[in-house]
N, C-alpha and C positions, 0 to 999 in steps of 0.2 A: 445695417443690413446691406448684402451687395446686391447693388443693383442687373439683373442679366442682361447678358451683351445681346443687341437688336440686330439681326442678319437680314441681307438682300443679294438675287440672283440678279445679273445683269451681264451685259453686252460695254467693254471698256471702249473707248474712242481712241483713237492714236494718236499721237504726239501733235500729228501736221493740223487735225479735226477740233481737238484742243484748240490749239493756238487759233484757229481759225475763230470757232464759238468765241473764245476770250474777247479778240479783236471786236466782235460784234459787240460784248456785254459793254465794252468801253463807251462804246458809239449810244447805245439805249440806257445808258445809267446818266447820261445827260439829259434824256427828257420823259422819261419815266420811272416813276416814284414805288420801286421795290425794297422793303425792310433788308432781304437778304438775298445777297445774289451767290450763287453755286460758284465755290475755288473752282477755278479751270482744271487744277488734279483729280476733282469730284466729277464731272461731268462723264453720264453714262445713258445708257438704255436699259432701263429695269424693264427685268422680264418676269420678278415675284418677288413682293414685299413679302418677309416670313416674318420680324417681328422677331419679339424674345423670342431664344432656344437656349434650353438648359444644355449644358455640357452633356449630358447623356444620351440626347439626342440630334446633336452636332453631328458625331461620327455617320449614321444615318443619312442626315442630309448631303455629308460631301458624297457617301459609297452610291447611293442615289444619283448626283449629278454625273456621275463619270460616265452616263449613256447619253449625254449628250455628244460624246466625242464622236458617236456614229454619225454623224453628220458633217455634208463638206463643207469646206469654206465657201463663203459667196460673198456679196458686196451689196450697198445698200445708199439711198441716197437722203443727203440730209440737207435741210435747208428750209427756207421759206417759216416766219414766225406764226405761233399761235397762242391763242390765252386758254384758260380756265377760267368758269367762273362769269362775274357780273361784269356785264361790254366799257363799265366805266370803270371801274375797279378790280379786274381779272387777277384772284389770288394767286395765278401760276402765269409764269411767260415761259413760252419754251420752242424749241425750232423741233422744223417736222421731221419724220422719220418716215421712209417708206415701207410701205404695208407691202412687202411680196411672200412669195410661199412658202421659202427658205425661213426667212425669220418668224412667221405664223407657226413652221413646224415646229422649230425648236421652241416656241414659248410656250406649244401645249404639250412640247416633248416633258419639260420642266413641272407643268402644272401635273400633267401625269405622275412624275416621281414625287412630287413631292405630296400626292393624293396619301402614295405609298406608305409615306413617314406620318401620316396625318395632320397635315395642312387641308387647312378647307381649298375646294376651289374657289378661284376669284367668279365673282358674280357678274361683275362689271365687263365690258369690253375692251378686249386689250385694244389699247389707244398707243401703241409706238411714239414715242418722244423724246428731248433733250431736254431736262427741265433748266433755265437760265437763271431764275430768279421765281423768288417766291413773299409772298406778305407785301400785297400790295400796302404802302404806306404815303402815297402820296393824295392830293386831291382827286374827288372826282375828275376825270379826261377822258372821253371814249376818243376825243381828236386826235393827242398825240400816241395811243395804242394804235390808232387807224394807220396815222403817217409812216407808223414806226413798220407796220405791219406791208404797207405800200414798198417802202424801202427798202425790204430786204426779201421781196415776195420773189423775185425771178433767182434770188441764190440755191446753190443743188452744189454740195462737196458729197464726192465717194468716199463710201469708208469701207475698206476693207476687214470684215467680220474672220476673224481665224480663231477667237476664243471665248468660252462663257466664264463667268469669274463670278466667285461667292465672295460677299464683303460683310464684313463688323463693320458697324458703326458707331465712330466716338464723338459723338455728343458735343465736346468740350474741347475738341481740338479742329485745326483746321493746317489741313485738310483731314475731312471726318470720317472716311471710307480707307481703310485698308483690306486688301486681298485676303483672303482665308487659304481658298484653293481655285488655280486657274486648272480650266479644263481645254487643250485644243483643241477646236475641229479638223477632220481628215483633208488634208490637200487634195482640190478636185482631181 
């Protein structure tokens, strides 16, 4: 039986943003105990986990996202770590993202279209983030999350937002995210 390919909308990070995140994941995978830490290729800002979509309603989905293009490019600041989850064993590590009006528009520009195709809305609140790592597997520690979290609390890198990007997700390969369809936004 084939299995159906799992799609997500998101915000890609740049080469410099990467590299940057990577450099940290080196430094926190020395004292805390995560199952699996996100390829540096992988790391993004979902803006809608969609979840299997049959071929038939793929096409939908991209003719959908192209009104994201109405929107200008803006920028955005990333930095400073935070968890999910329990303060001793947080199943998510992830560095922050900034909450402004640019990226709030375009993630319910998103939840809008994709109302259209019929996606539920998300219920939850969009929480902006980089996820680092996930499956905490080491000992209970709320110390070295705290230390780790003290360490890196005054960093803030700019990332320059110019495009929303649809991805498949492969399971089984690494890096697990390739591109579907990239949408630009308009140069201010």
């Amino acid at each position: 039986m084939k299995q159906i390919p799992h799609y997500f909308i998101a915000i890609p990070l740049s080469a410099s943003i990467k590299g940057l995140l990577s450099q940290w994941q080196v430094v926190l995978k020395q004292s805390l105990g995560y199952h699996q830490w996100v390829h540096p290729e992988d790391l993004h800002i979902t803006l809608k986990f969609l979840g299997a979509i049959q071929d038939s309603k793929l096409l939908s989905v991209v003719d959908e996202l192209s009104l994201v293009q109405n929107f200008n490019t803006f920028s955005l600041h990333i930095g400073s770590l935070g968890t999910f989850g329990h303060p001793h064993r947080p199943r998510v590590l992830w560095a922050s993202v900034e909450r402004n009006s640019q990226l709030m528009g375009i993630q319910a520009q998103v939840e809008e279209q994709m109302l259209h195709v019929g996606f539920e809305k998300e219920t939850r609140t969009f929480r902006p983030h980089v996820t680092l790592a996930k499956r905490w597997s080491g000992s209970p520690n709320k110390n070295n999350v705290d230390v780790m979290r003290e360490q890196f609390r005054e960093k803030s890198y700019l990332l320059p937002v110019e495009e929303v990007v649809l991805y498949q997700i492969f399971p089984k390969q690494t890096p697990k995210y390739k591109v579907v369809s990239r949408y630009e936004l308009r140069e201010d």
